[in-house]
LOBANU-623314 format. One record per residue: x, y, z of N, C-alpha, C in turn; residue number from 1. Coordinates in steps of 0.2 Angstrom, whole numbers. Atoms other than C-alpha are relative to their C-alpha. Layout:
R   n.u   n.v   n.w  ca.u  ca.v  ca.w   c.u   c.v   c.w num
R     X     Y     Z     X     Y     Z     X     Y     Z NUM
...
end
This chain:
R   n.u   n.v   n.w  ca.u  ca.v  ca.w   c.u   c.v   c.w num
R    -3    -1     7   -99    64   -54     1    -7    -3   1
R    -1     7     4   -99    49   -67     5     0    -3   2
R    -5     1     4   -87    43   -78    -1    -5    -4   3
R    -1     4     5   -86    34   -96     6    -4     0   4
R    -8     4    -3   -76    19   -94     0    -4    -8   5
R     0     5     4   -68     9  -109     5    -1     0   6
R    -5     6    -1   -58    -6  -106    -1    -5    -4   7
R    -1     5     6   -52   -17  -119     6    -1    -4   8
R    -6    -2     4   -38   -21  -129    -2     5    -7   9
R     2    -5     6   -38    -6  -143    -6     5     3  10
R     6    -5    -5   -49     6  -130     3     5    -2  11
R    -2    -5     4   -37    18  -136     0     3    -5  12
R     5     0     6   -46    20  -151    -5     6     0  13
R     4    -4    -3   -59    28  -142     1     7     1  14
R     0    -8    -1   -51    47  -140     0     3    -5  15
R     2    -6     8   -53    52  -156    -7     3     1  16
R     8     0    -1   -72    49  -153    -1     8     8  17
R     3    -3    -4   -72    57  -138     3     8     1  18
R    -3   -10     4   -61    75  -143    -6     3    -4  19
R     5    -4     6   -73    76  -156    -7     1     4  20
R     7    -2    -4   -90    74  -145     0     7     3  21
R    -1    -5    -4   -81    87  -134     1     6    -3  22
R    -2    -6     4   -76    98  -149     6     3     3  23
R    -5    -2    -3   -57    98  -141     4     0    -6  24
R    -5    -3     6   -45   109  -150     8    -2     5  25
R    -8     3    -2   -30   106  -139    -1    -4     7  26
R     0     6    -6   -25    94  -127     7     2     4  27
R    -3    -1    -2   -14    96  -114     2    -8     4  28
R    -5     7     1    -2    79  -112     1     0     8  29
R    -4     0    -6     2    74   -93     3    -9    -1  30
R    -1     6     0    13    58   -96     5    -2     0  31
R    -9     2    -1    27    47   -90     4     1    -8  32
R    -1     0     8    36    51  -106     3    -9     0  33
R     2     8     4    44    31  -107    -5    -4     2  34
R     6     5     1    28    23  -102    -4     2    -8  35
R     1    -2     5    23    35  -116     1    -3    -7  36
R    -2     5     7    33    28  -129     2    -5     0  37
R    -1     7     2    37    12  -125    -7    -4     0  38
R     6     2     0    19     9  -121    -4     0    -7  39
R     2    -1     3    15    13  -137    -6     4    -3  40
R     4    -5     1     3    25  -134     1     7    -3  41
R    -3    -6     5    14    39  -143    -2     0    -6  42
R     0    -1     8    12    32  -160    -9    -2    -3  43
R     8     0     3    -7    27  -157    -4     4     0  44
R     4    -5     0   -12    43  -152     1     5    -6  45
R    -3    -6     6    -5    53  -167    -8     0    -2  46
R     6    -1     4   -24    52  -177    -3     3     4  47
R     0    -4    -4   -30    59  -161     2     4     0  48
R    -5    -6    -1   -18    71  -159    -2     6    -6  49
R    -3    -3     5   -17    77  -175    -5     6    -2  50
R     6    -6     2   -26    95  -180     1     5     7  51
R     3    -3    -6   -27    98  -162     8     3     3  52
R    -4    -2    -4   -15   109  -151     1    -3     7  53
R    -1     5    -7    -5   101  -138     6     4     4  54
R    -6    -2    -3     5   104  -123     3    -6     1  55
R    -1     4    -5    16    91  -113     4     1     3  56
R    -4    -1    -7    23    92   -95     2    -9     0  57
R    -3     5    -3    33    76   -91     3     0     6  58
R    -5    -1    -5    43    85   -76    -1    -4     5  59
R    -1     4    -8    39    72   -61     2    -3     1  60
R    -1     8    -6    45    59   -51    -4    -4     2  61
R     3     4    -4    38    44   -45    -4     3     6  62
R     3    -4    -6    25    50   -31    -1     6     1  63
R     3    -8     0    19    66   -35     3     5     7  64
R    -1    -6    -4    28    82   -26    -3     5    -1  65
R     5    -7     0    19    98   -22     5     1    -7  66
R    -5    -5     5    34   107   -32     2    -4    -7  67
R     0     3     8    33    94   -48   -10     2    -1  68
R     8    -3     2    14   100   -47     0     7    -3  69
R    -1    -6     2    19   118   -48     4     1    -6  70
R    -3    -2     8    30   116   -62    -6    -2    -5  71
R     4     2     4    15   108   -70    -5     4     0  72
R     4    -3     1     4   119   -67     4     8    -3  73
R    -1    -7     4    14   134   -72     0    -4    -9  74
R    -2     1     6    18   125   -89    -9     2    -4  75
R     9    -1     0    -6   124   -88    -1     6    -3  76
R     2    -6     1    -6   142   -86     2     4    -6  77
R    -2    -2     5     6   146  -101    -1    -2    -8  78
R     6     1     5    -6   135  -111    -5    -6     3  79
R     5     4    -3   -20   131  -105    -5    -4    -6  80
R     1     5     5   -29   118  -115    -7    -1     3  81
R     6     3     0   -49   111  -118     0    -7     4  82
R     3     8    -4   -46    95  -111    10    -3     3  83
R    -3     3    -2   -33    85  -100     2    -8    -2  84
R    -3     5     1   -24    68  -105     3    -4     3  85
R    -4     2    -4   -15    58   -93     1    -8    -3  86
R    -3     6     2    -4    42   -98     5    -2     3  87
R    -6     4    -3     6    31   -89    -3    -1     8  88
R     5     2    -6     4    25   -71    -3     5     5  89
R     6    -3    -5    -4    31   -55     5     5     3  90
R    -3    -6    -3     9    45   -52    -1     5    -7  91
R     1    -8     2     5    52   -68    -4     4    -3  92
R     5    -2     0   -12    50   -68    -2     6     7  93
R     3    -2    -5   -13    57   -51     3     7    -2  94
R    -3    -6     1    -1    72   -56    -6     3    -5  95
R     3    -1     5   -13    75   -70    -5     3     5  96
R     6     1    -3   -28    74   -58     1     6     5  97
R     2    -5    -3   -20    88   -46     1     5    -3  98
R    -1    -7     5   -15   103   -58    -5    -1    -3  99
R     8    -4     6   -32   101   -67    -4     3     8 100
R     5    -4    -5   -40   104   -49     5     8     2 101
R    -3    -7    -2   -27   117   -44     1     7    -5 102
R     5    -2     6   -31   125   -62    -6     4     1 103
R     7    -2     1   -48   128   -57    -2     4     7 104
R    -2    -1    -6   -43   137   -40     3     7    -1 105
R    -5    -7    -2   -37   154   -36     5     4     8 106
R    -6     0    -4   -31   150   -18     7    -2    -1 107
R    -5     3     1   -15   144   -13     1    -5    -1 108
R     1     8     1   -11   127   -21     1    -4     6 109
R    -2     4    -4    -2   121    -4    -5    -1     3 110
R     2     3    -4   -16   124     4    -7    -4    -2 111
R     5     4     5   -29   116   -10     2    -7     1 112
R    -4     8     0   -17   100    -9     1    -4     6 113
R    -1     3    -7   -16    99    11    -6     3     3 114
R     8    -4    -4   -35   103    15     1     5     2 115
R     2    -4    -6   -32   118    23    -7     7    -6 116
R     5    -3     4   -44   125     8    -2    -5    -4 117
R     3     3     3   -59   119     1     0    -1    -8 118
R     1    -1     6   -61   112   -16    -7     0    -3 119
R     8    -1     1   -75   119   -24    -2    -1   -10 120
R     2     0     7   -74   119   -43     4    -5    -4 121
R    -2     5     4   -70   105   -57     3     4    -2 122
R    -5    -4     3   -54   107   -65    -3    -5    -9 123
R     0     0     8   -53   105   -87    -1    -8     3 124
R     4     8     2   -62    88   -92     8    -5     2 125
R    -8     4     0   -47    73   -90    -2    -7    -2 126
R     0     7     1   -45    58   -97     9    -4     2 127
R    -5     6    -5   -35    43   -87     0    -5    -5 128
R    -1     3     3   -26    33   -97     5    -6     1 129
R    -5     6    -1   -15    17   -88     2    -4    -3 130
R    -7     5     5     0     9   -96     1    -6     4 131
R    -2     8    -5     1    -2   -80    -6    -3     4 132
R     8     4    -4   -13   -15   -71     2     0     5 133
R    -1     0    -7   -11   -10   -54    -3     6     5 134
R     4    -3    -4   -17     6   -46    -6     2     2 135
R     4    -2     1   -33     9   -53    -2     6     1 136
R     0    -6    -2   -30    28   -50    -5     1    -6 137
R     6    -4     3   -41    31   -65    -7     0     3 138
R     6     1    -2   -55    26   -57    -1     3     8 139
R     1    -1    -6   -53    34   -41     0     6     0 140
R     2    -7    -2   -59    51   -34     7     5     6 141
R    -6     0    -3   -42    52   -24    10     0    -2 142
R   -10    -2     1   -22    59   -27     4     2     3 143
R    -3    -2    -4    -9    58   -19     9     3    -2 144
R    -3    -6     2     4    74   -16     5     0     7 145
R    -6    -1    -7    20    73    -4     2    10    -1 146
R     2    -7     1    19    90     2     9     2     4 147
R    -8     0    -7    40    94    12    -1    -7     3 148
R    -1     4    -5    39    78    15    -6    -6     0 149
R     6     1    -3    22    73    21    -3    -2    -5 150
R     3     3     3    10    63    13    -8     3     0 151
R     8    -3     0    -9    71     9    -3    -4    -6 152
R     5     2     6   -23    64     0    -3     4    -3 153
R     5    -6     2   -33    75   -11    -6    -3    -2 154
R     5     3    -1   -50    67   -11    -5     7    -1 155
R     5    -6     1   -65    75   -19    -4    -2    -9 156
R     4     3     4   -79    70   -31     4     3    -9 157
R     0    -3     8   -71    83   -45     7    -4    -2 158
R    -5     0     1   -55    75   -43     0    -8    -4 159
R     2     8     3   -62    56   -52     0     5    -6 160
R    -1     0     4   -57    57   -69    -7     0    -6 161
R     8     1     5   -72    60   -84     0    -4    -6 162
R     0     3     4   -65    48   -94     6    -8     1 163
R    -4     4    -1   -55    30   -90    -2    -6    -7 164
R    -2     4     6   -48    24  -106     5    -8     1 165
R    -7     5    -1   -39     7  -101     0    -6    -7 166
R    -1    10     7   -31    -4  -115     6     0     3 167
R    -5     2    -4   -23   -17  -111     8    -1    -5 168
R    -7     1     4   -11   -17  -127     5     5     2 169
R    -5    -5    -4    -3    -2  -118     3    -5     6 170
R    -4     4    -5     4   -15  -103     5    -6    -4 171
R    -6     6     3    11   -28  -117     8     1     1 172
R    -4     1     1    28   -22  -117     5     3     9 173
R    -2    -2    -7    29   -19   -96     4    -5     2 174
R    -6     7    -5    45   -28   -87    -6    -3     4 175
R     2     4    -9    40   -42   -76     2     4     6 176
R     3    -1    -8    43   -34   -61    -3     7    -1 177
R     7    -6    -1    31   -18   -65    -6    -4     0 178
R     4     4     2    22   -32   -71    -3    -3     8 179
R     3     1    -3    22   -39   -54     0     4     4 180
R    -1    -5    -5    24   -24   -43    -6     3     0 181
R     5    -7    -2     9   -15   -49    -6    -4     1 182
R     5     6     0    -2   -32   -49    -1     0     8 183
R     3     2    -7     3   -34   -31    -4     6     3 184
R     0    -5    -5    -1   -17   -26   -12    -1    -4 185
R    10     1     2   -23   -21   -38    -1    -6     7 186
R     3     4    -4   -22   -36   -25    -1     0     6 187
R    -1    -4    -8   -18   -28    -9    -6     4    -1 188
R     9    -2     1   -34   -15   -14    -4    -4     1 189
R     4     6     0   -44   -30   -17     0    -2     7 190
R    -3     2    -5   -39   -37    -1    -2     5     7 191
R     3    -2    -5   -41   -22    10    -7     3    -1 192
R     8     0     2   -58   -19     2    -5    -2     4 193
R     5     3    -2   -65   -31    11     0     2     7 194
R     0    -2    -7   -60   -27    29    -2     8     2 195
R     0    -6     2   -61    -9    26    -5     3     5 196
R     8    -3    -4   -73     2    41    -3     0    -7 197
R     4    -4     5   -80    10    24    -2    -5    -4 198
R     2     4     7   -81    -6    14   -11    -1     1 199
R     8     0     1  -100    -8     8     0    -6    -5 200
R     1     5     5  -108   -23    -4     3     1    -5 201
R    -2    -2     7  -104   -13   -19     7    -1     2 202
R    -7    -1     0   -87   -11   -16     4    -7     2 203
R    -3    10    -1   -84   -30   -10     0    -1    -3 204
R     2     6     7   -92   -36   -25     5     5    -5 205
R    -7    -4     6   -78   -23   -36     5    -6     1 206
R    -4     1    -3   -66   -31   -23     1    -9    -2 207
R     3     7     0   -73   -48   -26     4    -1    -6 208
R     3     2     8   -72   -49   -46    11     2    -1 209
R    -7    -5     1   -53   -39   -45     3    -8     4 210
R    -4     6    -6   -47   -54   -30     1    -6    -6 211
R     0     9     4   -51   -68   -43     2     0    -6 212
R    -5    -1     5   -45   -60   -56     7    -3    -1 213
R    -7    -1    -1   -27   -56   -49     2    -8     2 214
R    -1     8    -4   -26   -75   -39     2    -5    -9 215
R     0     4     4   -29   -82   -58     6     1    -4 216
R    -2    -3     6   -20   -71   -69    10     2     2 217
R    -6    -4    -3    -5   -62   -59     6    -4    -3 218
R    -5     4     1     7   -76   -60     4    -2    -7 219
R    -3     3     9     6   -82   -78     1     9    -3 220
R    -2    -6     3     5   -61   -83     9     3     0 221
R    -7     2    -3    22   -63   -74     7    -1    -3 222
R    -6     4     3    31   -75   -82    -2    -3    -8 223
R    -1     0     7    22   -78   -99    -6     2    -2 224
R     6    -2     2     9   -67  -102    -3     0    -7 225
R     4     0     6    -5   -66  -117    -4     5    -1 226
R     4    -5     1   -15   -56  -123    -7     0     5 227
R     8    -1    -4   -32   -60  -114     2    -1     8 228
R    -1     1    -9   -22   -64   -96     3    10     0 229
R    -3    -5     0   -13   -44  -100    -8     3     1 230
R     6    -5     0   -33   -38  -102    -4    -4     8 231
R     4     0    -7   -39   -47   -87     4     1     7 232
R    -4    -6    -4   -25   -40   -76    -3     7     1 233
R     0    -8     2   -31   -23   -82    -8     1     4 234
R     6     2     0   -49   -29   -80     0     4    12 235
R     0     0    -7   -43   -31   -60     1     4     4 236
R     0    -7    -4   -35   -16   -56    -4     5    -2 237
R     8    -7    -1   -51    -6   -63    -2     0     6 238
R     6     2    -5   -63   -15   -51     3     3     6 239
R    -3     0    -6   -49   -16   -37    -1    10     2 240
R     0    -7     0   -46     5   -38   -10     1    -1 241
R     7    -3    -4   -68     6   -39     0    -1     7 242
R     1     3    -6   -68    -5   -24     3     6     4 243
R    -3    -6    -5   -56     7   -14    -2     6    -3 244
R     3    -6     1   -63    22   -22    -6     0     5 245
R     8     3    -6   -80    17    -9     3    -1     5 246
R    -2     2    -5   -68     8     3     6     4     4 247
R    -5    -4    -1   -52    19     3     6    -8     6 248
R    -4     3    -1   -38    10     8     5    -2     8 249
R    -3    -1    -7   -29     3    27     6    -1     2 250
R    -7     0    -1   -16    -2    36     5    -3    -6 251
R    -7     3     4    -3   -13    23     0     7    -3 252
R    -1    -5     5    -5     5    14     2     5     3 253
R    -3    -4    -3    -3    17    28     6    -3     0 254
R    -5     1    -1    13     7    32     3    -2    -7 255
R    -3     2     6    18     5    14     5     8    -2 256
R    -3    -8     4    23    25    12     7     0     1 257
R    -8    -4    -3    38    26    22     4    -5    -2 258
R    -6     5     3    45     9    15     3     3    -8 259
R     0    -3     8    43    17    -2     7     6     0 260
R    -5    -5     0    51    34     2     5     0     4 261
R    -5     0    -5    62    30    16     6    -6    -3 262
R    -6     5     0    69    14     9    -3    -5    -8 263
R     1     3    10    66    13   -10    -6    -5    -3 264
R     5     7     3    53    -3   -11    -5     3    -3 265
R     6    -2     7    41    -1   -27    -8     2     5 266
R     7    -2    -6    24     5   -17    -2    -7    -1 267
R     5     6    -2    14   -13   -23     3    -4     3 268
R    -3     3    -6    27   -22   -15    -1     4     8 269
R     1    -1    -7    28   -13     0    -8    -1     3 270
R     5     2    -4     9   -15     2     0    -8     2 271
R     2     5    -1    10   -32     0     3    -6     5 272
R    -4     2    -4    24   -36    11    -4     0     8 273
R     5     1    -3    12   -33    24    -7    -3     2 274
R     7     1    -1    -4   -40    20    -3    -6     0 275
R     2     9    -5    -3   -58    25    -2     0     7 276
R     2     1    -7     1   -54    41    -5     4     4 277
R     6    -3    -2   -11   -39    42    -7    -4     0 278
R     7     6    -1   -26   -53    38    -1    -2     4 279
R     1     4    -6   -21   -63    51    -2     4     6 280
R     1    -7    -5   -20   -46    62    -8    -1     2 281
R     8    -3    -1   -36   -40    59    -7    -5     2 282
R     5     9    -3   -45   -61    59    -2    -1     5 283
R     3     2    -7   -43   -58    78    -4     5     3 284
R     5    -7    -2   -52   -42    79    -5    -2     5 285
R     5     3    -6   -62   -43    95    -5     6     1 286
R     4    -7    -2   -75   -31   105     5     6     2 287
R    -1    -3    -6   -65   -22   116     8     6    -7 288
R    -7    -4     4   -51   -16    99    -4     0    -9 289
R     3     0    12   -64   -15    81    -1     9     1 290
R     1    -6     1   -65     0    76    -4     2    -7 291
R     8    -3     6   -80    -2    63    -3     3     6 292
R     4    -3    -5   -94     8    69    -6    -4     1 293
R     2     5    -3  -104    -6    68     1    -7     4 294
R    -3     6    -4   -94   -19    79     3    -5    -6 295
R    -2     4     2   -86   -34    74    -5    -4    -6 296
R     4     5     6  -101   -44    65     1     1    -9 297
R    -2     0     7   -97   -35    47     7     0    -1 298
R    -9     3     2   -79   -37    48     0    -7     0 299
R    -1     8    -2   -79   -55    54    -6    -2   -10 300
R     1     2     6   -92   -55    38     4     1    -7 301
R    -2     1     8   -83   -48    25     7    -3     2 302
R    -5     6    -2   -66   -59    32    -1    -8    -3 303
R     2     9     2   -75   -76    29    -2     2    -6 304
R    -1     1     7   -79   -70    12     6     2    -3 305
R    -5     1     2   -62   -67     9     2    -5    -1 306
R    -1     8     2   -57   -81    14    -1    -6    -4 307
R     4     6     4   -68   -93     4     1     4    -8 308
R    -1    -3     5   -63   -81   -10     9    -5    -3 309
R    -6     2     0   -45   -88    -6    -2    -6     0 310
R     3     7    -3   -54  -105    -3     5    -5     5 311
R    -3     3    -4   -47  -108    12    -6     2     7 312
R     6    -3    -6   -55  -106    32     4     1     4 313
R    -5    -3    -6   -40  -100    42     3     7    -3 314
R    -6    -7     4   -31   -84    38     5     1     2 315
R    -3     2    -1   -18   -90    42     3    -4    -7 316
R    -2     2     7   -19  -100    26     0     2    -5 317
R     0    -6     3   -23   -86    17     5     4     0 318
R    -6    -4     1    -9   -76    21     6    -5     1 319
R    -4     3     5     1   -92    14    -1     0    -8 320
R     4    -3     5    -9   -91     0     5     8    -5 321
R    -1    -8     2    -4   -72    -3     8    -1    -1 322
R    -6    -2    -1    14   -75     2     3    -6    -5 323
R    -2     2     6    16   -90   -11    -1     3    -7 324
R    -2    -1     7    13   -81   -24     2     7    -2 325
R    -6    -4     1    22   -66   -19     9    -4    -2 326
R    -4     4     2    35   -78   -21     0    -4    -7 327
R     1     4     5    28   -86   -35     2     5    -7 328
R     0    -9     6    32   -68   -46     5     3     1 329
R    -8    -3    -1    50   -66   -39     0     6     3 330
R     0    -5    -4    47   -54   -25     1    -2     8 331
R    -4     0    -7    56   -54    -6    -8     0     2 332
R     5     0    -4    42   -58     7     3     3     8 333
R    -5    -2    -6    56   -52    23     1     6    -2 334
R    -1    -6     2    56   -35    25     8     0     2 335
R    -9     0    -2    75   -39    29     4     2    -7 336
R    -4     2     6    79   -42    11    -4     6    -5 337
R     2    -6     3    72   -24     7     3     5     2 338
R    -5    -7     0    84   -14    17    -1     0     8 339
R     2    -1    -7    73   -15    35     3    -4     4 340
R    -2     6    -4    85   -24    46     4     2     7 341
R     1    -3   -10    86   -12    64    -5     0     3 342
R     7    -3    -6    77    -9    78    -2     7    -5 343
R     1    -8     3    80     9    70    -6     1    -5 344
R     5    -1     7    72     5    55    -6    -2     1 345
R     7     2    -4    58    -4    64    -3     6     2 346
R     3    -5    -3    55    11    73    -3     7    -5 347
R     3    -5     4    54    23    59    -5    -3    -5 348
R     7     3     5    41    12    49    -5     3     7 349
R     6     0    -7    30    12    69     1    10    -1 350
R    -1    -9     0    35    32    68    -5     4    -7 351
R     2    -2     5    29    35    52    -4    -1    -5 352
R     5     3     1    14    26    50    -5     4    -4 353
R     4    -4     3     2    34    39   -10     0     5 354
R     7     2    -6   -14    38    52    -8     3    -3 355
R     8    -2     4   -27    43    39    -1    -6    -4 356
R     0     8     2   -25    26    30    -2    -4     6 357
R     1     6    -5   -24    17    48    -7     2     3 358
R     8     0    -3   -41    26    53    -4    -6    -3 359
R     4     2     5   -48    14    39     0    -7     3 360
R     0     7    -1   -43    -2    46    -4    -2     7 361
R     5     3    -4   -55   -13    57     3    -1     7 362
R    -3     2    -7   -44   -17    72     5     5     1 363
R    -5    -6    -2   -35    -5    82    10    -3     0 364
R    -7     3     2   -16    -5    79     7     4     5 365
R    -6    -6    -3    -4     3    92     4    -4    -2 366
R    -8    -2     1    14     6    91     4    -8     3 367
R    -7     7    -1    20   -11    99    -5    -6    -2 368
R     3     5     4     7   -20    90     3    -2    -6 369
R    -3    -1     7    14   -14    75     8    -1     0 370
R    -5     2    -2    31   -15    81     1    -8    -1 371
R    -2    10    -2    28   -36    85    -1    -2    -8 372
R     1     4     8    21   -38    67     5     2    -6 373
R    -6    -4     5    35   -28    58     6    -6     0 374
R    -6     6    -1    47   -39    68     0    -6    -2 375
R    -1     7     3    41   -53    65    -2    -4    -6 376
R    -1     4     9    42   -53    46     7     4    -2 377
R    -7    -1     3    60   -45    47     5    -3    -2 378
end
């Protein structure tokens, strides 16, 4: 499946063109409402809008629930709409992304949502529209759905977006810490890109252009952003999200869910609380614990072009690298100073490890490995 991308400041511009190509009489709205309005994309889309019949659902939460899905899709079926709109971050992008597929289905949505039924039909056209530079969800063929709890991915060619509209004058009026939470979470993708079993050249080189992006940009978008450092943030969480759309994402991510939902911390932080020490983790990958399915030699390669990315040649110094300038954007580096500070709580992060993310990662990770690396950043 393809996708029409425009990225730019003023890309928002662009939906009127594309309503009218499609001949769209209504539109049905999925968006954080204040990313909505304060992003500005309330009072830019009115020419847009205007003529055309609208619905809008806001009911979610951060991190998509089945049961805020269902409320969204009853709202669908009481007006179902020519074309899909999603605004705001990667919760409500993804929200958007699963009621157009569940839409398009006459199973049960639970078990659309937790693979136990196949997706077989594209749901109504959707346009992705990010307020924030960080998850790259427009770009990705993948959303995620806490179903009682439990974390599932819904992956599937029809579930990539037909249209990724990103402007960056939609992130001008982001706090500094959205600003850096969602940056940390484009640079953690970038980052597990490279090591990735699934990563491929294409997806390095997304990973690549997103890495040096974030490295340049992140800090000053932080503390005194511009116009052109707000579009090359925007630029990074495009690539970063193709890159893991190809690569999909490993451990700092499995182990990122349950710090989120268990113990509050913003999801980019929680990956990136991890992904110093998972570099140096993964740097010692040997024969006898890789788990590419070609051996070690293309992990150890795409590692050394991380590194030289970071321009350093230990990874060790790269994950100071990383951890200076989580510091350098006013974010905690100790998972102590997030809430994690028992054995207990040690134990429910090793408990609750996400093992479809941790298949992705190149070195194998048991429970008291993960355990000594938890600890010893508590």
């Amino acid at each position: 499946m393809t996708q029409d991308v425009y990225l730019s400041s003023g890309a928002i511009e662009n939906v009127s063109a594309i309503f009218d190509q499609q001949n769209v009489r209504s539109v049905f709205v999925v968006a954080d409402r204040t990313a909505y309005d304060l992003s500005g994309a309330k009072a830019k889309l009115v020419p847009a809008l205007e003529g055309r019949e609208c619905a809008f659902f806001d009911a979610f939460a951060p991190n998509p629930k089945y049961d805020d899905v269902m409320r969204g899709l009853h709202v669908w079926r009481d007006h179902p709409c020519d074309m899909v709109l999603a605004v705001g971050g990667g919760s409500a992008i993804d929200m958007a992304k699963l009621i157009g597929i569940c839409s398009a289905h006459t199973c049960e949505s639970v078990d659309l949502l937790t693979g136990l039924a196949p997706i077989e039909h594209a749901g109504p056209p959707l346009i992705a529209m990010p307020t924030t530079a960080g998850t790259g969800s427009e770009a990705t063929h993948f959303a995620v759905v806490y179903v009682d709890g439990q974390k599932y991915s819904v992956a599937h060619e029809f579930v990539l977006p037909n249209y990724a509209v990103v402007d960056s004058d939609l992130t001008a009026n982001l706090p500094a810490s959205i600003t850096a939470h969602t940056g940390l979470d484009a640079l953690s993708q970038a980052v597990e890109s490279f090591w990735s079993v699934n990563a491929t050249p294409t997806s390095q080189g997304f990973a690549s252009e997103a890495l040096t992006l974030v490295m340049a940009n992140l800090e000053v978008a932080v503390h005194n952003p511009s116009p052109d450092v707000r579009l090359n943030m925007c630029k990074a969480a495009h690539l970063a999200g193709k890159a893991i759309n190809i690569s999909k994402t490993t451990a700092p991510h499995a182990i990122s869910y349950t710090l989120t939902s268990h113990f509050g911390v913003p999801h980019g932080l929680a990956v990136a609380l991890t992904l110093g020490p998972m570099l140096v983790y993964n740097y010692a990958v040997g024969a006898d614990d890789c788990c590419h399915p070609e051996g070690v030699g293309p992990v150890h390669k795409g590692l050394h072009s991380l590194l030289s990315l970071f321009e350093v040649e230990a990874a060790q110094e790269a994950h100071e690298r990383i951890e200076a300038l989580i510091v350098a954007i006013g974010c905690p580096t100790r998972l102590g100073d997030v809430g994690v500070q028992t054995n207990a709580d040690i134990d429910l992060l090793v408990q609750n490890v996400n093992t479809e993310r941790l298949q992705n990662n190149p070195r194998m990770l048991s429970q008291d490995a993960l355990r000594a690396l938890l600890n010893n950043i508590r």
